[in-house]
N, C-alpha and C positions, 0 to 999 in steps of 0.2 A: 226825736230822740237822737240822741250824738252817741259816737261810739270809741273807744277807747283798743288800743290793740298790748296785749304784754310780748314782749320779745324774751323767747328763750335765753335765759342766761346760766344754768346749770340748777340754781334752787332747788327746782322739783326734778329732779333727774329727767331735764329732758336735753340736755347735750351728752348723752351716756352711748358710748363707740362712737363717739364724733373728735376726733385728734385734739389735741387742746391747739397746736399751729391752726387749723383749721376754724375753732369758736368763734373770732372776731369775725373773719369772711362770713360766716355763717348768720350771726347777730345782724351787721353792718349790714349783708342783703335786704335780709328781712325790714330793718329797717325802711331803707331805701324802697324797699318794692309798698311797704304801707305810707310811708311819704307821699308816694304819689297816686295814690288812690283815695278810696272813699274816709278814710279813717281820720279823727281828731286828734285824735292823740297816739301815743308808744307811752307803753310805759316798762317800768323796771322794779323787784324787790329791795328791800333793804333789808338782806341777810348776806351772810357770814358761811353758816355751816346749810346741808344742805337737807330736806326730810324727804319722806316723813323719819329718818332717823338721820344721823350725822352718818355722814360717807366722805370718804375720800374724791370724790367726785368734786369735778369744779362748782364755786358757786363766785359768780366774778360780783364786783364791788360795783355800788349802785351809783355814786357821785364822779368814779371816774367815767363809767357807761354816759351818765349822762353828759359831760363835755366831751365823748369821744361823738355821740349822736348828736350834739348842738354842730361839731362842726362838719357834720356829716350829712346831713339830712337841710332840709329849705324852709319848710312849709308846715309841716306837724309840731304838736307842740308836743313838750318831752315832760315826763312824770317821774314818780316811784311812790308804789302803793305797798308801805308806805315807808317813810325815814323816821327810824327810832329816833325819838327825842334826845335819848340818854346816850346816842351813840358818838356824840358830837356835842362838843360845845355851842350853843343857837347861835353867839356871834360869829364864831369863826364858820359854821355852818350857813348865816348869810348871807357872808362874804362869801363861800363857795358859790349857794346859789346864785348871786348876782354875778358871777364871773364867768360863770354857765350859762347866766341869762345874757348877757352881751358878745358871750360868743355863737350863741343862737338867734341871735337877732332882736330878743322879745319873744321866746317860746317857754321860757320854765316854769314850771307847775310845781305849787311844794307840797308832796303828801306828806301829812305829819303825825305822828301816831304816839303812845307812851310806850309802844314794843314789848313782847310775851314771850320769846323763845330763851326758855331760861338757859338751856345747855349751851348757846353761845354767848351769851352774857357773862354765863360763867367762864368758859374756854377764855375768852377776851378780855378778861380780868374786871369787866364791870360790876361782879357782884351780881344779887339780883334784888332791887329792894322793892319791898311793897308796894303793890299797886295803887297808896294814896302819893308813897315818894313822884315814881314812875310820871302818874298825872298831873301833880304837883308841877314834876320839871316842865313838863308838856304843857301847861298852861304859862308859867313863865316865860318858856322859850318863845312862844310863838308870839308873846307882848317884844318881847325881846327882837324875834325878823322884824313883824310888823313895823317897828319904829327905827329897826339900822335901815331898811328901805326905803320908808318914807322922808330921813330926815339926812340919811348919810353920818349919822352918828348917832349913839345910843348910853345912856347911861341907865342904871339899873340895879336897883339894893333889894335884893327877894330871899328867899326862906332859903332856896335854892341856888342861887345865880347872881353873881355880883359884876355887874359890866361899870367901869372907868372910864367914861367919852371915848369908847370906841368908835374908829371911824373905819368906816364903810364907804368907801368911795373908789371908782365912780356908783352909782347907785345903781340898780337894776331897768333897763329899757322901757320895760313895761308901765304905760302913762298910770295905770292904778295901780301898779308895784307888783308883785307875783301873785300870784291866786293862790289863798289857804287851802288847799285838801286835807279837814281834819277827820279822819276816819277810823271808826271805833264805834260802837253801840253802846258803848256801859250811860245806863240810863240817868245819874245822878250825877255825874261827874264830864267823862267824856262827851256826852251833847250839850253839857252845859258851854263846856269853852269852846264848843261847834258855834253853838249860839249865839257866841260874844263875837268870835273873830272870825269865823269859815265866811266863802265863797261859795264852798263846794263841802258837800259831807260824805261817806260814803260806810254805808254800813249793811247789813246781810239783804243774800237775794231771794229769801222765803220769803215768799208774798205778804202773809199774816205778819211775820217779824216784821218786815218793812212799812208796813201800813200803822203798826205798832209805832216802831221809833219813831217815825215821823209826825204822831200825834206827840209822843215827849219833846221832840226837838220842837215843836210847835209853842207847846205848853214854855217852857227853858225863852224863847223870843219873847214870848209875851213878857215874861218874869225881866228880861233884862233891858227890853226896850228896843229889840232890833227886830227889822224884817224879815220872817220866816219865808214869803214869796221873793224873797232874792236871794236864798241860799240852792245853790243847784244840787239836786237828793241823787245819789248815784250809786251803781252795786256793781261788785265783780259776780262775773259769771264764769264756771268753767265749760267748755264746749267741745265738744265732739259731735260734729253733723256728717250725715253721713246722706246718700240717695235711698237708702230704705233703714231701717231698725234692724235689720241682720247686717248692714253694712258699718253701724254703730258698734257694734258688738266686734263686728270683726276688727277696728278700729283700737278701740279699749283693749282688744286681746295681743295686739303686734305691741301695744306701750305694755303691758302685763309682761311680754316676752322676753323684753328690752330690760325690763327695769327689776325684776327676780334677783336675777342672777347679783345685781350688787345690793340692795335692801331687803330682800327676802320675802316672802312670800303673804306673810301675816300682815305686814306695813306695808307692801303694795298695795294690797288688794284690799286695806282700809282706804288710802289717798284713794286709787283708784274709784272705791265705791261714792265718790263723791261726783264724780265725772258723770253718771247716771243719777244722780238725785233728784228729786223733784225738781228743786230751784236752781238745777241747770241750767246750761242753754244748751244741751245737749239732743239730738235726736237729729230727723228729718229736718228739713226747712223749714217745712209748713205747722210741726210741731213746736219749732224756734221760735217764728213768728207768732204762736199762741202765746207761748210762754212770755214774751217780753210786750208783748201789747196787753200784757194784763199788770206787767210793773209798769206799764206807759201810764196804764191808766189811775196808778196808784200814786202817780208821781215821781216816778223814776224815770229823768230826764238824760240821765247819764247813764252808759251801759260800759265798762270794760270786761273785755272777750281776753279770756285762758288758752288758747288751743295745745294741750301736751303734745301735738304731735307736729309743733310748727316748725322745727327745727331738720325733721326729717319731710314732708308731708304736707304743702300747701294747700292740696284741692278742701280741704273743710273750709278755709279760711274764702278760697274762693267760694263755694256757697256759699256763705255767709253774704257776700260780698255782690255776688249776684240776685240773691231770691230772697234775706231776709233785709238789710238795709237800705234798697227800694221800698219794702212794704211798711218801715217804718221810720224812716231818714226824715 
């Protein structure tokens, strides 16, 4: 199992009393210090406003994040779980990606999604349209990277999307072009274009859900003629580990403290209640390492790790780091 790390960027109110002059040092650390340790990847959202309700609170931008950490960091490869389709034009998006990917050497990851947060779609003048629109673009677009990567130029007449020999040059580092992250469960549609173009998929970390999608993404391969054992199945997890379950608790209770006072008490303490859910990766070590060797076994070869408290609080990430990534690295 390979592991995935998110870096604080304000999203989830977890740079809340952190100076906004101070956010980058703060991000940029963290970075750096998962660079050089056990971890495969960083990653970063692609939003806008911040939940679980819109706050004033920062939420910094995911495509500049990532050329700030391509030329920052060596070694790890850089994501964002995931990039709205609709939020970007796919060719001028990339050309971002590749531009990103040569100033990182050959590390960018493109997670790619049809995007749900309708209150900044609308704040940002996108409208919000239907979820066959949304997928629609979402399948376009990613024919659309696929082929400015591989060819350095792209032409393209769709429902959605009209590209004119757009070129893309130089092309992106990576000898087989960037890696798809198409990530979404909707069963009919979204693992359908997993199927056709992913590398990589990622969708819930409920054991049964996941055991689920993975027989439809399966069923979707057969139908289209690609290999289902070369698409890598991966899930976010949020995590709070602590040295006992009263240390969990007290964990969950200092982010409760923090984050009241600006979103209120109702919408905390729903995100919150997710921190402790079954298909966590929250708890002791030794309860973490259950939990994720029973998605090993289910085929979850990919794990991205949540920490809300990584911003303030490393020692969780260092257990993780210590007692469950040996037990299953």
């Amino acid at each position: 199992m390979r592991f995935g790390l998110f870096i604080p960027q304000g999203w989830r109110l977890d740079l809340v009393d952190i100076p906004t002059q101070q956010h980058w040092p703060v991000m940029k650390d963290l970075a750096t210090y998962a660079d050089g340790g056990a971890w495969d990847s960083l990653w970063v959202y692609d939003h806008f406003h911040t939940v679980p309700v819109p706050t004033d609170e920062a939420t910094h931008e995911a495509w500049s994040l990532m050329s700030a950490y391509a030329a920052t960091t060596s070694r790890i490869k850089l994501g964002q779980m995931c990039t709205a389709m609709s939020y970007r034009n796919p060719v001028y998006l990339a050309k971002v990606a590749t531009t990103a990917d040569i100033i990182s050497g050959g590390r960018i990851q493109m997670g790619i999604g049809g995007g749900w947060y309708e209150h900044e779609w609308r704040a940002y003048g996108y409208g919000f349209p239907s979820a066959g629109v949304r997928l629609g673009r979402l399948d376009e677009g990613v024919q659309i990277m696929r082929d400015a990567w591989r060819d350095g130029r792209v032409s393209f007449e769709g429902k959605h999307y009209q590209v004119d020999d757009a070129i893309v040059a130089p092309k992106p580092l990576q000898e087989n072009s960037i890696p798809l992250w198409i990530a979404g469960g909707g069963e009919k549609v979204t693992l359908r274009i997993a199927a056709k173009y992913a590398q990589y998929t990622n969708f819930t970390s409920a054991p049964d859900g996941f055991a689920h999608k993975s027989e439809v993404l399966a069923g979707h391969c057969r139908e289209v003629g690609t290999d289902y054992d070369a698409i890598v199945r991966s899930a976010n997890f949020n995590a709070v580990i602590g040295d006992s379950e009263a240390d969990v608790k007290d964990r969950i209770a200092r982010l409760r403290d923090r984050q009241v006072p600006v979103a209120g008490e109702a919408a905390v303490d729903a995100m919150l209640s997710t921190m402790s859910a079954p298909e966590s990766a929250s708890g002791t070590p030794e309860q973490v390492v259950e939990k994720l060797q029973r998605m090993r076994d289910l085929g979850c070869e990919y794990a991205i790790l949540y920490f809300p408290e990584a911003a303030y609080d490393r020692s969780g990430i260092e257990l993780f780091e210590q007692k469950v990534i040996p037990a299953l690295g």
